[in-house]
Every structure is written in structure tokens, then in C-alpha cells.
C-alpha positions as CSV (number, residue, x, y, z in Angstrom):
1,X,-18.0,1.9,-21.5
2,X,-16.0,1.6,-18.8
3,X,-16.8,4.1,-15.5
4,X,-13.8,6.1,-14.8
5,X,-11.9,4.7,-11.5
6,X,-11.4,8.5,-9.4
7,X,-9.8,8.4,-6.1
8,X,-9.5,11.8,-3.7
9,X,-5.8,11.1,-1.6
10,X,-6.7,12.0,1.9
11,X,-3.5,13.9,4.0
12,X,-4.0,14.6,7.4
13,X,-0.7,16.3,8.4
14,X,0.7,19.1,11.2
15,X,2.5,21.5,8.5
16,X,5.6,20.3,7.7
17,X,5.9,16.7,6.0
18,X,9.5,14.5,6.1
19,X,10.9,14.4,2.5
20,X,10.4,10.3,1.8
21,X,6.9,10.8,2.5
22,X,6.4,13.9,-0.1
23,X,8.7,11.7,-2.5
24,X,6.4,8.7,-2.0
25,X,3.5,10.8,-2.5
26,X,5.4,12.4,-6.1
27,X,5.8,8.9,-7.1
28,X,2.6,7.5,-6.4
29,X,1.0,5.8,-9.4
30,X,-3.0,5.9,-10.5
31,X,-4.7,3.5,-13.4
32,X,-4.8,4.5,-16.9
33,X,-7.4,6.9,-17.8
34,X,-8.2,7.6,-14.2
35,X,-8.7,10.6,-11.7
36,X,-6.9,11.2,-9.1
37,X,-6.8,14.3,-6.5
38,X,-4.8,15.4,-2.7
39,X,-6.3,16.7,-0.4
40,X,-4.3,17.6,2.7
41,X,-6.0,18.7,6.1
42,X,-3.8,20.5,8.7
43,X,-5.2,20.0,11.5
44,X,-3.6,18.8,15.0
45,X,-6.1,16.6,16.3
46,X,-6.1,13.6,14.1
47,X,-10.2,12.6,13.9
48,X,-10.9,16.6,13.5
49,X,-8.5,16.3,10.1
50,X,-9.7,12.8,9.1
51,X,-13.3,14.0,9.4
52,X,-13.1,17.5,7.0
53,X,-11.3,15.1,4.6
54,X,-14.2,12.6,4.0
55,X,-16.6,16.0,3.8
56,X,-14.3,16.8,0.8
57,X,-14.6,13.4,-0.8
58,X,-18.9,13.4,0.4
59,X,-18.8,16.8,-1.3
60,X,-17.6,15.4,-4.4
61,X,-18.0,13.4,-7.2
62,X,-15.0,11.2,-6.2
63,X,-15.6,7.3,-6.0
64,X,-12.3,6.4,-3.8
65,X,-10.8,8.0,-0.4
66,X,-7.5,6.8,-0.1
67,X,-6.1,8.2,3.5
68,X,-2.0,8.3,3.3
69,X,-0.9,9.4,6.7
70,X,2.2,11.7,6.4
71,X,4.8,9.4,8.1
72,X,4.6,6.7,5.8
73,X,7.0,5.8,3.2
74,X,5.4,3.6,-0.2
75,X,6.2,2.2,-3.1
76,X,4.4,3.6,-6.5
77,X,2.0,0.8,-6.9
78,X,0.4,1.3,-3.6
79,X,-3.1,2.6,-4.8
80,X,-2.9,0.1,-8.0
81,X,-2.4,-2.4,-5.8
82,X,-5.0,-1.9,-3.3
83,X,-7.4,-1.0,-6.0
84,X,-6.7,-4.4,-7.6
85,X,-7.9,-6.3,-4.5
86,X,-11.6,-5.0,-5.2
87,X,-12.6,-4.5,-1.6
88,X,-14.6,-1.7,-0.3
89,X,-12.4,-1.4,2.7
90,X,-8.8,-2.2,2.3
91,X,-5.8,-1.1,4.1
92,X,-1.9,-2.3,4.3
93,X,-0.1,-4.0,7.4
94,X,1.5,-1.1,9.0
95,X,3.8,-1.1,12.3
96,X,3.7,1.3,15.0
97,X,6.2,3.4,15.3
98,X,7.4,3.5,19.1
99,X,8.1,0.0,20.8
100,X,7.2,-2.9,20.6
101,X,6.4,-2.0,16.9
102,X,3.4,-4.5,16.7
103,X,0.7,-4.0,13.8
104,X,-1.8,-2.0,13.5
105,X,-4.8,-4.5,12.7
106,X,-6.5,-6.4,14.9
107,X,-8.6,-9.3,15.4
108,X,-11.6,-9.3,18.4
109,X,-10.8,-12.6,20.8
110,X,-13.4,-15.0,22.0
111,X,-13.3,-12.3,25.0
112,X,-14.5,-9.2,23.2
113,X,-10.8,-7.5,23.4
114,X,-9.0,-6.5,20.3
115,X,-5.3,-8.1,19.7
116,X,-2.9,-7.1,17.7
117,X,-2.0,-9.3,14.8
118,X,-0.1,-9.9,11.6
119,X,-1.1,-11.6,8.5
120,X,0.0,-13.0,5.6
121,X,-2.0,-12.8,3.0
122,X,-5.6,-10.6,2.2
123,X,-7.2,-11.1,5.3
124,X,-10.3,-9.9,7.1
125,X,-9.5,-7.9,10.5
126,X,-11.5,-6.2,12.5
127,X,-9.9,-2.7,12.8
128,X,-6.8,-1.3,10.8
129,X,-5.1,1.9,11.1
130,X,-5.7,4.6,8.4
131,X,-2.4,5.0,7.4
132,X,-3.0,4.1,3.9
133,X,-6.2,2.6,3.3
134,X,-8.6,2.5,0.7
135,X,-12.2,3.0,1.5
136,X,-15.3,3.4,-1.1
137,X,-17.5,6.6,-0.7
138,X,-20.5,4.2,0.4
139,X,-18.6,3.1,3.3
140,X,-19.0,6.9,4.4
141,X,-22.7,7.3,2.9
142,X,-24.0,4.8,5.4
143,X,-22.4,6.0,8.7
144,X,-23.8,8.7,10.7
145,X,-21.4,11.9,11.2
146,X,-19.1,12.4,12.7
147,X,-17.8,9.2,10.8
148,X,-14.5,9.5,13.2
149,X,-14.1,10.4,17.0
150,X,-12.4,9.3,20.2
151,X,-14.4,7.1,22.2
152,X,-12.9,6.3,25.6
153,X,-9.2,4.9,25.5
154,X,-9.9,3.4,21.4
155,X,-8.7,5.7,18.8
156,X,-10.2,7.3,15.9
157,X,-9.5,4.3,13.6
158,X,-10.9,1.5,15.7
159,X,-13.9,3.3,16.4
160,X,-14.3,4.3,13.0
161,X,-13.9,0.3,12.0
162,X,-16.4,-0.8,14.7
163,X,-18.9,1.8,12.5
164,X,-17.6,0.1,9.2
165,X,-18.5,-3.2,10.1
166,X,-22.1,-2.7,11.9
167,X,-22.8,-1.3,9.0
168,X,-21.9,-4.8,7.3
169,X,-18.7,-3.7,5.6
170,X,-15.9,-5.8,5.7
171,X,-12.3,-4.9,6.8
172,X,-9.6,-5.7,4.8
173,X,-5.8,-5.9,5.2
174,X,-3.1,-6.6,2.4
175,X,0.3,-7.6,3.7
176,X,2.2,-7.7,0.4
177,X,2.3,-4.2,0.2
178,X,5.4,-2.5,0.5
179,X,5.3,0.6,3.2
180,X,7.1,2.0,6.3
181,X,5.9,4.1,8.9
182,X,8.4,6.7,9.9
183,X,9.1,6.6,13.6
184,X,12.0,6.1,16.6
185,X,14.1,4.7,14.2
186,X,14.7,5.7,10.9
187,X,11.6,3.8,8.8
188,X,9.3,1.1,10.9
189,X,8.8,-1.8,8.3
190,X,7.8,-5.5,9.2
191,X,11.7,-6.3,8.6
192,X,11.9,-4.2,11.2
193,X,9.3,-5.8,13.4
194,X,10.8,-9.0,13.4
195,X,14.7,-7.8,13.8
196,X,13.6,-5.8,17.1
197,X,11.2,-9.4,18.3
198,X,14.7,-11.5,17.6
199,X,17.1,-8.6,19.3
200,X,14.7,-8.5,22.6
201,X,14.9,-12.5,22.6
């Protein structure tokens, strides 16, 4: 018999949510036979939310965290999708959403420093933003609380990828998934990206 595939939708959010997002989250399509939950944190300081979400998946019987960030803006097939890709650590190529728009993965250079990159098929990175990414329960099992925190001038996510991989998980990015990230203009997407590289040019 087949093990039921559960997944616990992670929501860190201020209060109020923009009505593409709750739309794409209405929409937002699980396998057959399968459970899926939300939980959303309110909570201003992002690593304080993202941390009392994973206690809720830790203190569950939930096999899946999938962390959707309220500004972005997804097709229905975005957990089916990532689920299909069978990695324990999988996110989507995201752009910021203040200039100059660039990704939010990254790839460590021969110098230690993290650059920003795009890719263009299922890649290994080193750090992704959380904005919708798919992470297995044992990802959080193996790494010391607080799984997420500020450490110097690097962000929740990166630190919390650093974690990931001396842990020996792997990162993940899909770029064929459809999403936008909500910003200075109306939707941040990578047809986006690339109009604002060719404008600046």
C-alpha cells in the first residue's frame, strides 16, 4: 500500500494578504488521496514566523512543509510539481521584488561569496529563498533549533541553507515553475527580469 503523501503549507504573513496570493493559495492543487493543511504564522519578524511554523509541522504527523510566502502569485500545480521532482529540498526560481530584480538562489564562487544566479533546468544551488519551497520533515529533524535566524548581514534563508547542506542535504531549484513575487511593480516574474536587464541596457 501506498504511504499517504501529507504536506503542512507554511504562511508567514503580517495580517492582511493581497488578493492574487489568497486566490493562488484557493487554487492550489494536492495529489490524489493526499493530506494537505495551512498553517499561517503572523508574526513581523520573518525567522520568528518561519521558526513556529516548522514547530507546527515537528509537532505533527506531517511528511511535507511547503513554505508559500504571502507575496507570491502561483499556478495550481505548484506543490504537484515540486513534489514530482522527488527532492528533499526543492524550491522555485523566484525574483526579488525591488531592483535589480535578480534571483533568489545562489551559487558559492571559487572565493567563498554567494552570487546570484539563474538556471534553467533542476539545478543544485547553494541557498534559495523560502518563498515556495518544499522541504521534507527530516531536513528539520537533523538541524539544531532554532532551524532559522539572522546571522550577521545573511538572511534567515541562506543561513538556514548553509544548516541544510552541512547536514548533507542537497538544495534544489526548479525553474519551470510558474510564480511571481509581488513587489514595486505589479507582479516580479522572470519575464520581468529580463525586460528591466534589456530596458537598463
Amino acid at each position: 500500500m501506498q504511504k499517504e503523501t501529507s504536506v503542512l503549507i507554511g504562511v508567514p504573513h503580517l495580517g492582511i494578504v493581497d488578493f492574487d496570493f489568497a486566490f493562488s493559495l484557493r487554487n492550489l492543487k494536492a495529489p490524489e488521496g493526499s493530506k494537505m493543511a495551512i498553517f499561517g504564522q503572523k508574526r513581523t519578524i520573518i525567522h520568528q514566523a518561519r521558526n513556529i511554523i516548522v514547530n507546527a509541522l515537528l509537532e505533527s504527523d506531517y511528511e511535507w512543509l511547503l513554505f508559500i510566502d504571502s507575496d507570491q502569485v502561483f499556478e495550481p500545480d505548484l506543490l504537484l510539481k515540486l513534489l514530482e521532482t522527488k527532492k528533499d529540498f526543492v524550491g522555485t526560481q523566484i525574483f526579488k521584488r525591488v531592483k535589480p530584480y535578480s534571483p533568489c538562489i545562489s551559487r558559492v564562487d571559487n572565493k567563498g561569496n554567494l552570487i546570484s544566479i539563474m538556471v534553467n533546468e533542476l539545478s543544485e544551488v547553494d541557498s534559495i529563498g523560502m518563498g515556495a519551497t518544499l522541504i521534507h520533515r527530516k531536513v528539520f529533524e537533523k538541524i539544531k533549533k532554532p532551524q532559522f535566524e539572522f546571522i550577521g548581514e545573511k538572511g534567515e534563508d541562506i543561513v538556514f541553507c548553509e544548516k541544510a547542506k552541512k547536514e548533507g542535504f542537497k538544495i534544489w531549484c526548479d525553474p519551470n515553475i510558474e510564480i511571481s513575487h509581488i513587489g514595486e511593480p505589479p507582479k516580479i516574474d522572470k519575464q520581468y527580469f529580463y525586460d528591466n536587464i534589456n530596458n537598463t541596457k
